[in-house]
C-alpha positions as a printed Julia matrix, in Angstrom:
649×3 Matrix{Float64}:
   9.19  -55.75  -50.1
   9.51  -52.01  -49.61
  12.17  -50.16  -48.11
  10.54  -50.01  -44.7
   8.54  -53.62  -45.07
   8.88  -55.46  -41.55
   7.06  -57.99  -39.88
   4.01  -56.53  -38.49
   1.7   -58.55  -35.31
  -0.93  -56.03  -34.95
  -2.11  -55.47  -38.93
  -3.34  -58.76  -40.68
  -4.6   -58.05  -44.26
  -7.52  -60.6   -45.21
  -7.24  -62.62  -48.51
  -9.95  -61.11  -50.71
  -8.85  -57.09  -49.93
 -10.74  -56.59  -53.58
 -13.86  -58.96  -52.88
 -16.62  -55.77  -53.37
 -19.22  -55.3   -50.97
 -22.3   -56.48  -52.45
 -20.41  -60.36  -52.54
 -19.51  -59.63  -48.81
 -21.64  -60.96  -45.9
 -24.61  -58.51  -44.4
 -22.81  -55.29  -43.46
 -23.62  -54.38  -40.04
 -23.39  -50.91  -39.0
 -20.86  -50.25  -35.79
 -22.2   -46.08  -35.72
 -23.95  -45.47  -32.04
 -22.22  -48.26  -30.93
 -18.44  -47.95  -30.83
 -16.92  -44.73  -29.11
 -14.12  -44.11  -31.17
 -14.51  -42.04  -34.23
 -12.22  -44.46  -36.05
 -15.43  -46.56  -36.46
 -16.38  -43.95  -38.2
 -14.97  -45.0   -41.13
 -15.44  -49.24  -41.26
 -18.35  -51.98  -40.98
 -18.4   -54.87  -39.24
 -19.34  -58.56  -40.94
 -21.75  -60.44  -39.16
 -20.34  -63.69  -38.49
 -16.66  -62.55  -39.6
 -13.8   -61.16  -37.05
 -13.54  -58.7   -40.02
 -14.02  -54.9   -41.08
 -14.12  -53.45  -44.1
 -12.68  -49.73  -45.11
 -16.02  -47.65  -46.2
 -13.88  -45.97  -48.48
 -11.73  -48.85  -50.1
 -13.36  -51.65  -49.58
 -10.4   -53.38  -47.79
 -10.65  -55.88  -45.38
  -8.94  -55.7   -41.73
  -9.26  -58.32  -38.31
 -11.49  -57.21  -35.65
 -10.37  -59.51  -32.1
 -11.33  -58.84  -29.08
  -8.91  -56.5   -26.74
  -7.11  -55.82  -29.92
  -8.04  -52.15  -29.75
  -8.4   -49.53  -33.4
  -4.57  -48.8   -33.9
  -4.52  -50.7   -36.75
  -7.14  -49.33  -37.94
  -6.05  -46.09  -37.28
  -2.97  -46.55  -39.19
  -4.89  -48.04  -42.19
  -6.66  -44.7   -42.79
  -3.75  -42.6   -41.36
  -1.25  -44.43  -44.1
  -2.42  -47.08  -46.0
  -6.31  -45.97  -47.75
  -5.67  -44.6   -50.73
  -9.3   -43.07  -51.4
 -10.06  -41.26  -47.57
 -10.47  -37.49  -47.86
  -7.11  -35.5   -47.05
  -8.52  -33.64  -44.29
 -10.33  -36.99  -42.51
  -6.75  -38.12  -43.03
  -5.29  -35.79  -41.43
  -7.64  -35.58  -38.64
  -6.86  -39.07  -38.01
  -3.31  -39.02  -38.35
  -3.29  -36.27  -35.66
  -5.43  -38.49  -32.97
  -2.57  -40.58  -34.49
   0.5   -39.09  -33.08
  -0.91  -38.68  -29.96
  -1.1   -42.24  -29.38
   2.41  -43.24  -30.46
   4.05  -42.44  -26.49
   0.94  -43.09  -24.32
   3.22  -45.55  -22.05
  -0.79  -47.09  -21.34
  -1.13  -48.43  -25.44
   2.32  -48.2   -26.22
   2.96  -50.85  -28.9
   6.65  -51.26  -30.29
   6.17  -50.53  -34.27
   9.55  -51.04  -36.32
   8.43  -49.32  -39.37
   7.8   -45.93  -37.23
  10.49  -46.49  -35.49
  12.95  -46.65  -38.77
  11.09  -44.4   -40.49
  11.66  -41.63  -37.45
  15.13  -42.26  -37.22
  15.23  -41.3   -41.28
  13.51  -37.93  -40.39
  16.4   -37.16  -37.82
  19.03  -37.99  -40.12
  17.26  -35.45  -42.74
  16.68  -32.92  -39.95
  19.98  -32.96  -38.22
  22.3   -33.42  -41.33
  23.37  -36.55  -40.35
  25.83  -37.95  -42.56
  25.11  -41.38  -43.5
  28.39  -42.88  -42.04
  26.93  -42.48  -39.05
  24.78  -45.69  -39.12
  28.04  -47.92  -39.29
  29.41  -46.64  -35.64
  30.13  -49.15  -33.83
  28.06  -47.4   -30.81
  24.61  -46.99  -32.89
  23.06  -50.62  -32.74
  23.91  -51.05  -29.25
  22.71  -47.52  -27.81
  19.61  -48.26  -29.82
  19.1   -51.51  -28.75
  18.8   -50.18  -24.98
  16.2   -48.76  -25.85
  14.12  -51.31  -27.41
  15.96  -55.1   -28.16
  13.67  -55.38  -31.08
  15.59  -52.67  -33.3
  17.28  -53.71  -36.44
  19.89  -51.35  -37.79
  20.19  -50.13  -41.19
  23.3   -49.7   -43.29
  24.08  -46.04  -44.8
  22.88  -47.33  -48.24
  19.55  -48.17  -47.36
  19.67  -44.89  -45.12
  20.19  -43.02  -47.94
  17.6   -44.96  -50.15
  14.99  -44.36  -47.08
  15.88  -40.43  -47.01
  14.91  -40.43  -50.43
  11.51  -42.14  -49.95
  10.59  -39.84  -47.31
  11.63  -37.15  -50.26
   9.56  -39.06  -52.75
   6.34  -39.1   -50.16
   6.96  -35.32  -49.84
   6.86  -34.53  -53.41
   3.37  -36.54  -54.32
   1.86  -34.71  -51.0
   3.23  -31.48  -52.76
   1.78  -32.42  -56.02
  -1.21  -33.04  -54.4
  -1.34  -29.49  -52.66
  -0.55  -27.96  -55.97
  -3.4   -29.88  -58.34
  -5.65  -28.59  -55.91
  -4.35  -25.32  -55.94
  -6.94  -23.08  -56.98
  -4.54  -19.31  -57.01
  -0.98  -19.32  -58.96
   2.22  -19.56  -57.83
   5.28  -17.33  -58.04
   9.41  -18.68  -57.75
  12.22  -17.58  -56.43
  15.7   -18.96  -58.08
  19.68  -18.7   -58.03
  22.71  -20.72  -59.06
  25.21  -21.99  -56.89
  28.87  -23.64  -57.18
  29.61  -26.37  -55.03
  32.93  -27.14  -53.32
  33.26  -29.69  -56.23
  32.98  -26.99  -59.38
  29.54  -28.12  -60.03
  26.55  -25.66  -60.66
  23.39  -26.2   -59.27
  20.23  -23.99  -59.69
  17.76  -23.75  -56.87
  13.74  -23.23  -57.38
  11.44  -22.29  -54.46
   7.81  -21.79  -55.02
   5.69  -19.4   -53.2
   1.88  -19.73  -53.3
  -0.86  -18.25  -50.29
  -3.76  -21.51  -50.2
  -7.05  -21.16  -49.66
  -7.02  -20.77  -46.27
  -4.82  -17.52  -46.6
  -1.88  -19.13  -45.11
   1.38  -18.47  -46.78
   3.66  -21.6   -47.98
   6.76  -21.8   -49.14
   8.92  -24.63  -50.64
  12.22  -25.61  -52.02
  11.05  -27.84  -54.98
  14.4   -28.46  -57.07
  17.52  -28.13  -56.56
  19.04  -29.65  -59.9
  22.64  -29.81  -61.38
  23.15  -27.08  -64.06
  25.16  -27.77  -66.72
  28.28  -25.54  -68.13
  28.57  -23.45  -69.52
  25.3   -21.4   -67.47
  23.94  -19.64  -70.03
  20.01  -17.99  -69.92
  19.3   -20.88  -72.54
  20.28  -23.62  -69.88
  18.51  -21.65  -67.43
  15.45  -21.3   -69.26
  15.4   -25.13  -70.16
  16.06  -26.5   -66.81
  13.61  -23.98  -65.31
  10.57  -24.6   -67.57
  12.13  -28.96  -67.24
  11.29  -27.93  -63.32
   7.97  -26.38  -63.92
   6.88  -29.14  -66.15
   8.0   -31.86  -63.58
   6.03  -30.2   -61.2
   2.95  -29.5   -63.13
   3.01  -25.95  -62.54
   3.19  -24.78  -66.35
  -0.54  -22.96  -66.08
  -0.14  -21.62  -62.73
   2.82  -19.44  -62.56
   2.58  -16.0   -62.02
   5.76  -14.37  -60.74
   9.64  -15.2   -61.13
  12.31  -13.6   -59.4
  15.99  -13.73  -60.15
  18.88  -11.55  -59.17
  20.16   -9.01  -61.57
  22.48  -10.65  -63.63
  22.71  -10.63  -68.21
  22.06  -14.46  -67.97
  18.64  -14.16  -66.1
  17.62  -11.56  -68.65
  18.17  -13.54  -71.24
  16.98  -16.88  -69.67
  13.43  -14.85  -68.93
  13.26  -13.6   -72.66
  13.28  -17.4   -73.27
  10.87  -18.35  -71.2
   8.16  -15.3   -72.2
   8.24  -16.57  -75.46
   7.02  -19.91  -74.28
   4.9   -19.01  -71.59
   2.73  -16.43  -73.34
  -0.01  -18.62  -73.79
  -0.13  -19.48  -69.97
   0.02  -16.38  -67.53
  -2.35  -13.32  -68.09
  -1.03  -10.62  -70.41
   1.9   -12.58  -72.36
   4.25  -13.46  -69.63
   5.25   -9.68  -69.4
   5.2    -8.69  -66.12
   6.4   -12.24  -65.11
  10.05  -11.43  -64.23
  11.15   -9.85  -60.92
  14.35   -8.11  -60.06
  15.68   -9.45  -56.71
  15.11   -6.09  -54.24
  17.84   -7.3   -51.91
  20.73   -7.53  -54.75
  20.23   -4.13  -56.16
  20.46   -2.82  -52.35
  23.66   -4.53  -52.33
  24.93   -2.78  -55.96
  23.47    0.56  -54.85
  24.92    0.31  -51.02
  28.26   -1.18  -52.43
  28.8     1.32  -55.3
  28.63    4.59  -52.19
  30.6     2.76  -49.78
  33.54    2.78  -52.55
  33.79    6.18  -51.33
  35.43    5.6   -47.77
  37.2     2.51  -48.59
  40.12    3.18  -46.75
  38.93    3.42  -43.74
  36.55    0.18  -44.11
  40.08   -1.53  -44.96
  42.0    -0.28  -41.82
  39.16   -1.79  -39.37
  38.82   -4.45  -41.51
  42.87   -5.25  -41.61
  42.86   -4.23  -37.7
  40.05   -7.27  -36.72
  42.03   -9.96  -39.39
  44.93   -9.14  -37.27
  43.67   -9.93  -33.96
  41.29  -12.92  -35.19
  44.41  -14.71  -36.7
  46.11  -15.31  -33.34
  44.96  -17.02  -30.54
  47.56  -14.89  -27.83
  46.28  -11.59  -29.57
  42.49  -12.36  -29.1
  43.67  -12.45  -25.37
  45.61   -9.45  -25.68
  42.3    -7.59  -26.31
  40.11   -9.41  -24.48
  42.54   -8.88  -21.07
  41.38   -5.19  -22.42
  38.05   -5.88  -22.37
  37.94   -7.09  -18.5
  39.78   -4.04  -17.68
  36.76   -2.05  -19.64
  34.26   -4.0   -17.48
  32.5    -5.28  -21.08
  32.15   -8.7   -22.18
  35.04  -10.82  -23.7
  35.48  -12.08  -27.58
  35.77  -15.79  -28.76
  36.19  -13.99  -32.12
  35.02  -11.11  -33.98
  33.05  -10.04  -37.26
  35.0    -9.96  -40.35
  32.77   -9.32  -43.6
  32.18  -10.78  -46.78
  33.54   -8.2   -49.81
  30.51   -8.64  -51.94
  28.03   -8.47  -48.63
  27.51   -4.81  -47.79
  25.03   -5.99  -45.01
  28.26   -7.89  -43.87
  30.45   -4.92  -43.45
  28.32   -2.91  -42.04
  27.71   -5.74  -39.55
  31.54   -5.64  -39.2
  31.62   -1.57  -38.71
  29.07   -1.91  -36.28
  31.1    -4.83  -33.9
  34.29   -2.55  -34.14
  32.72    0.89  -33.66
  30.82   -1.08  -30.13
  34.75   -2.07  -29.42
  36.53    1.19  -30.52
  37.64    2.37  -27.05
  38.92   -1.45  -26.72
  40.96   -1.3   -30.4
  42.7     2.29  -29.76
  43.97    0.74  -26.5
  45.04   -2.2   -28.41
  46.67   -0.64  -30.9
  48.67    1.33  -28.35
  50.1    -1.89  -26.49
  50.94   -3.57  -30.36
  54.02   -3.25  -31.63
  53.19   -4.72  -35.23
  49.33   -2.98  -35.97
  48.52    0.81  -36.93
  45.01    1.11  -36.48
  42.07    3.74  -38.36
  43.15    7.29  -37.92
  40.39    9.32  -35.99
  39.41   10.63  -38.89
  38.68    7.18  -40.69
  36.7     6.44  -37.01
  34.39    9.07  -37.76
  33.53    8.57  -41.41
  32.67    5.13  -40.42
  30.85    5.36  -37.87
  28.92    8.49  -39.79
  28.81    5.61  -42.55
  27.26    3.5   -40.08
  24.32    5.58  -38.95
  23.65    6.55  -42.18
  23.24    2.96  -43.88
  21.36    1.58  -40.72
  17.75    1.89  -42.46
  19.27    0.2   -45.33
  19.62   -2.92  -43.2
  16.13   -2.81  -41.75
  15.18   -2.47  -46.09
  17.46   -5.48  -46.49
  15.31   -7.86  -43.63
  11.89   -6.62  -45.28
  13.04   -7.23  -48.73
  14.53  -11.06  -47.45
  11.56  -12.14  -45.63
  10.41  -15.52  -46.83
   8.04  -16.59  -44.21
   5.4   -14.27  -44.61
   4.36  -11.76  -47.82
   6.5    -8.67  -48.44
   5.53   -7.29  -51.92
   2.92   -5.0   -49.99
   5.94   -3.42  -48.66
   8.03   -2.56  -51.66
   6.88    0.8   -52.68
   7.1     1.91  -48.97
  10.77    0.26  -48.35
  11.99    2.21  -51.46
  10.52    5.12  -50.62
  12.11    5.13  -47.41
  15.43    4.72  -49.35
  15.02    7.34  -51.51
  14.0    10.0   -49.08
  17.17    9.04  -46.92
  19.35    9.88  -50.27
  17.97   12.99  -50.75
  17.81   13.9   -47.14
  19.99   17.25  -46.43
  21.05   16.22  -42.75
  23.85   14.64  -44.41
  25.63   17.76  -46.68
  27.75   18.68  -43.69
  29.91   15.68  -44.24
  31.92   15.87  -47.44
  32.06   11.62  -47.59
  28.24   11.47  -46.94
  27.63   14.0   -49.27
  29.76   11.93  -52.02
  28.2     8.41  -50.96
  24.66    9.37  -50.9
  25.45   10.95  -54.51
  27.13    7.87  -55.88
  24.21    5.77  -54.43
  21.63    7.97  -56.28
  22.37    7.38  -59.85
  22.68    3.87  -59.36
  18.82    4.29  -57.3
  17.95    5.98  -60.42
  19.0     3.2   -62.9
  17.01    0.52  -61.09
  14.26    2.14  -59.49
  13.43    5.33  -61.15
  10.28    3.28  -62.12
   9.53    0.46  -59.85
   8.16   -2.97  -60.8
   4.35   -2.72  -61.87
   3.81   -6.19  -60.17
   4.88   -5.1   -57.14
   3.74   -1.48  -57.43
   0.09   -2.67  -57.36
   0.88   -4.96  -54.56
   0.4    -2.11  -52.01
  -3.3    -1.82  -53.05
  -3.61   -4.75  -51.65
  -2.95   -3.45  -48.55
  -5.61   -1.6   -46.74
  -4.06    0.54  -44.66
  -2.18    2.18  -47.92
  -4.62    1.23  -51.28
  -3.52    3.6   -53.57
  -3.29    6.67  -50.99
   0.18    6.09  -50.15
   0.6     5.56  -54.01
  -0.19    8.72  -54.57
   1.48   10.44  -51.7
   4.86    8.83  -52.77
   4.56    9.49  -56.63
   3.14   13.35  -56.11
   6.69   14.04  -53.74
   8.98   12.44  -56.38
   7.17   13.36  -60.07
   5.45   16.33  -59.36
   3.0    17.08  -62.11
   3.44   14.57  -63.66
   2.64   12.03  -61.02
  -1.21   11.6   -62.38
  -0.16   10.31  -65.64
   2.05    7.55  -64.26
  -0.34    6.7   -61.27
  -2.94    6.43  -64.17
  -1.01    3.9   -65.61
  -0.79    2.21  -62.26
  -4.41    1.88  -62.3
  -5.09    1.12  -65.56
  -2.91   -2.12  -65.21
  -4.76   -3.09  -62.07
  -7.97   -2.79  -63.53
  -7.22   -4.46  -66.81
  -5.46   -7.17  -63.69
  -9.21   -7.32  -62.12
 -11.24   -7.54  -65.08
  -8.85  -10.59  -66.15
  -9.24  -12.33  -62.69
 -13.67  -11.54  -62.55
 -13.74  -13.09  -66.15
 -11.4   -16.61  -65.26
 -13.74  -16.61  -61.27
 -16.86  -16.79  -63.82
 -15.69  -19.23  -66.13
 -14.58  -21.11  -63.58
 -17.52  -20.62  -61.94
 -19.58  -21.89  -65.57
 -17.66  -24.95  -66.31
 -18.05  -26.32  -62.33
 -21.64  -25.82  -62.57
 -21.62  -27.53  -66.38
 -19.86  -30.64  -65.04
 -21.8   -30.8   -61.43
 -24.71  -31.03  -63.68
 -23.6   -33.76  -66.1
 -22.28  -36.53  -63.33
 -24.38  -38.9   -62.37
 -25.47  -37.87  -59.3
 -28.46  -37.52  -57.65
 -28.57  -33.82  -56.28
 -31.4   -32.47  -54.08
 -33.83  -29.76  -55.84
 -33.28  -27.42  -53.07
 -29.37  -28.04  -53.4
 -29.29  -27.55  -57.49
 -32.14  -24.56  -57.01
 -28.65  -22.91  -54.53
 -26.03  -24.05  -57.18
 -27.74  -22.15  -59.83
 -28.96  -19.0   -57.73
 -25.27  -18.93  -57.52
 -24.38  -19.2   -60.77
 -26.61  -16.46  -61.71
 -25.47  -13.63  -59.4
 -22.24  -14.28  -60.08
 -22.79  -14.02  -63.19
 -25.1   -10.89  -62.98
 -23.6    -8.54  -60.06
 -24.35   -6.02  -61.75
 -28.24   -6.33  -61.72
 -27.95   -5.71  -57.89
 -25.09   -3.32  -57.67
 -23.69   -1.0   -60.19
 -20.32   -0.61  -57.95
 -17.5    -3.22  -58.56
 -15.78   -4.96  -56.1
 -12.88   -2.59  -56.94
 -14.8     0.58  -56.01
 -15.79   -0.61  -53.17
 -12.38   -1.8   -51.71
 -11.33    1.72  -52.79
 -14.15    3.38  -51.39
 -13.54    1.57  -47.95
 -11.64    4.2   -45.53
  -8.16    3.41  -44.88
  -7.07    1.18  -41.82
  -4.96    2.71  -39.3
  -1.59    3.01  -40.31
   0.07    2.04  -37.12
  -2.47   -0.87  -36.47
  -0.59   -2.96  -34.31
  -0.11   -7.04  -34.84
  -1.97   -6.48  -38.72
  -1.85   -9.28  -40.58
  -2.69   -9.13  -44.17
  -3.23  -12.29  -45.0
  -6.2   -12.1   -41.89
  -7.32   -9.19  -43.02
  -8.1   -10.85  -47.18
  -9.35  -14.14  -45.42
 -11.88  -12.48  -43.35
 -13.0   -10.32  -46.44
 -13.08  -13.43  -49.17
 -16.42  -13.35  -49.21
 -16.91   -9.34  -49.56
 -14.28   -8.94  -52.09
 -13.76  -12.62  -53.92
 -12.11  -11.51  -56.96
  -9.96   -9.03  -55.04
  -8.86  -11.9   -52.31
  -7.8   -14.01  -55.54
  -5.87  -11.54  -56.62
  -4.11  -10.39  -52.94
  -3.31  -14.15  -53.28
  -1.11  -13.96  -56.14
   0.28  -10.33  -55.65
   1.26  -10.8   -52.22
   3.34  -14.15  -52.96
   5.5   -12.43  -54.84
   8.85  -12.11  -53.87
  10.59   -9.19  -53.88
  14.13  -10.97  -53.1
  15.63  -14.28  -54.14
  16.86  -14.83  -50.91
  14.51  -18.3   -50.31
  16.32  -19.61  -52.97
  20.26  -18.73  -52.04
  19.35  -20.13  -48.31
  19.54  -23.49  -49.57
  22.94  -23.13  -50.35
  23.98  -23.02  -46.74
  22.31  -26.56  -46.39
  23.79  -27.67  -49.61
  27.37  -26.23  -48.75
  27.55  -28.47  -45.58
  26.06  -31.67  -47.18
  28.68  -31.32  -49.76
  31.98  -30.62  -47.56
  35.22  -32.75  -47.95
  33.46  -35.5   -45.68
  30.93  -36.1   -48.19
  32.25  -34.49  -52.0
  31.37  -38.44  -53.41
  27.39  -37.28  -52.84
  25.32  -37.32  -55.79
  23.22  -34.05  -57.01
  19.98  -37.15  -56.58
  20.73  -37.44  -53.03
  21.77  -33.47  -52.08
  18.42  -32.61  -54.07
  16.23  -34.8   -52.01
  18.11  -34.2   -48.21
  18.06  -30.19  -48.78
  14.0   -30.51  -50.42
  13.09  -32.61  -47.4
  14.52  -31.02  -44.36
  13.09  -27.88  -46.22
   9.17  -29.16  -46.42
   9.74  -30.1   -42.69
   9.67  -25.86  -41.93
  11.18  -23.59  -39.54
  12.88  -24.97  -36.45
  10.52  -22.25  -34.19
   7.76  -23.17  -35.4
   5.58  -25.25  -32.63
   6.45  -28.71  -33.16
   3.12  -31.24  -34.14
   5.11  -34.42  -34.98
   1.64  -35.56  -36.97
   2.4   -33.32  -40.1
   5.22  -35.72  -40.36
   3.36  -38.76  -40.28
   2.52  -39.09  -43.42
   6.25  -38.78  -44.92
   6.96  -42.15  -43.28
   6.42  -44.65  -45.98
   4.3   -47.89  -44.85
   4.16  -51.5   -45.96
């Protein structure tokens, strides 16, 4: 029996599931006669209260009044040859069904295997099964339910994890783009590393995906040899070996060395040796180059700083203030902002909450006996500070985006940043004048040059091609801007002539094996296969322009299009541009931040606190994967994309 095998009374398998058609009884067709579309997909046998699956051949009971769920939950979870999109299509008209208080029909296994999805979703800790309140408050419900005990909980969690990762491998062998990863290492409250992988792809409908697919136990000491092993251990696991394009990793001596290991091995699998592969998380030099300036008024950060630990650490002086804040007429405090050291977005978050609550803290400060608050002085170099860094936050969101593509944005973001640095507004304060200095040479060391991968990524957006390119490298390089946007453009093309040569390979070896399977094709279908095959192969005979020119030929959109979406705009052009919308597909799921990957901590931190330390990495892995695959919280909720996790006897 399986882990969610109960007695069923509406699915009866027939003996002789393997008995193959042609032994069967005269097939009768049911199309034109039955309404639903579930019929669709099975034949009736004269003579037999019996119907057979059209794609594998097994056998189900047809009785009167018994209605097509069962047969509906044969395709939806049992067939093992259906299409994946009739599957889906049917599991949809499934979950539909499942609360129509009309057809309602108690069903155990869903029943179980929904309560396993709300455990995964909600962080439920496995405990929680054994209260002595659960079985009863269930059981009012519907008499019929069983419960479970937090073993076979957590055995059931990690079936639904299981069913996620073969409908993820499946996804991925079908993949026809590459995929690019996002990863970090984390300590848990236990001293034990773990490293995090998220892959980013764009399918072939243009929509952009995103998935935690490891989060595995690092051995000590974490050195870019273990990295490098567990990573390409991950890849392997995962089939991904040929497809990966991009890898980005915060800026740290082991990564460097971990992605020296892993160019050596991959330089057989992604175009040009694997040398471009690496990417430098965006969002972590920010933090060096924002952290390194704000050295400069440190005092002051550490007087408002020192001011909110002293109020948040008492419960009477929290009301002290906050008896302030009714006599101000503005909202009270159940706490306030204190940062994290190595977080500059933190402190500035923290700057922000105090400089919104300065009249409140002077007058504070007067009526405490123990505090000495920021002098005036320190007030106004902060809150200079403030207005000064606030376009390095709005850099900071774009670069940590992980729900829809970013790399198109890169060149623009940095630009922004170095334009504020060298900005003048700022000479007439002394501090400003120092921190925009300071935050200079380190812009200098990292981004002097920016990342080719992600440099070319703006082509791909038509509302900057390589215009804006140009405008950004002619203001910082001068004469010498041509040279280096050559290069730029030398890369991409070498980038497009690598992609057109793999589309008509591809396009050669499909054609090579339609023709060798033993199937009988129309003429007029194998006279379109080959017209294909030869003006894709011989573009050139109709146009002497590449798709390339074209693009660049194509005027600009407007810059301050409203709603654009890039990923509509490459979808809509596939077929003008197809080597070009293979490409946007790997360029723009890069990742200019590791920030997917250092989310999962949060999720991993809380399944790991002092309630739970006995966990093993097994069981976090396959709770923090799941709850992951299962998306954003507000997104629109379809409960039949969820269907299909829940395993069925």
């Amino acid at each position: 029996m399986s882990l969610f095998d109960q007695p069923s009374n509406d699915i009866e398998a027939v003996a002789g599931e393997s008995e193959s058609r042609s032994d069967m009884a005269e097939i009768i067709s049911n199309r034109g006669k039955k309404r639903s579309v579930v019929w669709d997909h099975f034949d009736e046998i004269r003579g037999q209260k019996v119907v057979v699956c059209k794609h594998c051949d097994s056998s189900l009971t047809k009785q009167k009044n018994s209605g097509t769920s069962h047969l509906k939950r044969h395709l939806a979870f049992s067939c093992k040859k259906i299409a994946k999109e009739e599957r889906e299509k049917i599991i949809a008209t499934q979950a539909d069904d499942l609360f129509d208080t009309a057809t309602f029909k108690f069903d155990l296994q869903l029943s179980r295997g929904l309560q396993t999805l709300f455990f995964i979703d909600a962080e439920i800790p496995f405990s929680a099964t054994e209260s002595r309140f659960w079985e009863p408050a269930m059981r009012s419900l519907r008499p019929e339910f069983r419960t479970i005990g937090r073993q076979t909980m957590r055995d059931d969690c990690v079936t639904v994890f299981k069913a996620g990762c073969d409908a993820i491998l499946a996804d991925f062998e079908e993949l026809d783009s590459r995929v690019s990863f996002t990863s970090d290492i984390w300590t848990s409250s236990a001293s034990l590393g773990y490293m995090c992988v998220t892959a980013h792809w764009i399918d072939k409908e243009f929509r952009f995906q995103k998935k935690i697919i490891a989060l595995k136990q690092i051995p000590y000491p974490h050195t870019g040899q273990a990295v490098a092993n567990l990573m390409e251990k991950i890849w392997d696991d995962w089939k991904l070996g040929d497809k990966i394009f991009a890898l980005t990793l915060d800026n740290s001596s082991v990564n460097d060395n971990a992605v020296k290991n892993l160019e050596n091995k991959l330089r057989e699998k992604i175009p040009f040796g694997a040398s471009h592969m690496h990417m430098r998380c965006s969002a972590h030099i920010l933090n060096l180059i924002v952290q390194d300036g704000m050295g400069i008024i440190n005092t002051a950060l550490k007087n408002i700083r020192d001011l909110l630990r002293h109020i948040t650490s008492s419960g009477s002086r929290l009301q002290v203030l906050n008896t302030i804040l009714d006599e101000l007429n503005l909202p009270r405090k159940r706490g306030l902002t204190l940062d994290c050291s190595t977080r500059w977005n933190s402190t500035f978050l923290m700057v922000k909450e105090a400089l919104g609550l300065k009249t409140a803290l002077l007058k504070y400060v007067e009526v405490s006996s123990t505090m000495v608050g920021p002098s005036a002085e320190e007030w106004s170099d902060a809150e200079a500070m403030a207005n000064f860094l606030e376009p390095f936050l709005d850099a900071t969101k774009s670069f940590s985006n992980v729900r829809r593509p970013s790399s198109h944005t890169y060149i623009k973001e940095i630009w922004d940043i170095r334009r504020l640095l060298l900005d003048e507004d700022h000479r007439g304060n002394a501090n400003l004048e120092e921190l925009a200095l300071q935050m200079q040479a380190k812009f200098c060391k990292y981004w002097e040059n920016p990342n080719l991968i992600l440099t070319i990524a703006t082509f791909f957006d038509p509302r900057y091609k390589f215009m804006f390119l140009k405008f950004c490298y002619h203001k910082a390089y001068g004469d010498e801007y041509e040279a280096k946007l050559n290069d730029v453009f030398t890369w991409l093309k070498r980038f497009y002539e690598e992609y057109e040569s793999s589309m008509r390979n591809t396009a050669r070896a499909l054609s090579g094996s339609s023709s060798r399977v033993g199937l009988q094709v129309s003429g007029k279908r194998k006279l379109d296969e080959e017209f294909a095959q030869f003006t894709s192969e011989n573009r050139d005979f109709h146009s002497t322009m590449s798709e390339l020119d074209k693009y660049m030929q194509e005027a600009l959109l407007d810059i301050n299009m409203k709603n654009f979406d890039i990923l509509e705009f490459w979808k809509k052009n596939s077929g003008l541009y197809p080597t070009l919308a293979k490409m946007a597909r790997d360029f723009l799921a890069v990742q200019t931040s590791s920030v997917a990957s250092e989310s999962a901590f949060s999720a991993s931190g809380r399944l790991t606190d002092h309630l739970r330390t006995s966990m093993n990495s097994e069981t976090i892995e396959a709770l923090v994967c799941a709850k992951d695959w299962f998306g954003p919280k507000d997104e629109e909720f379809d409960l039949s994309k969820y269907l299909h996790l829940i395993p069925r006897s």
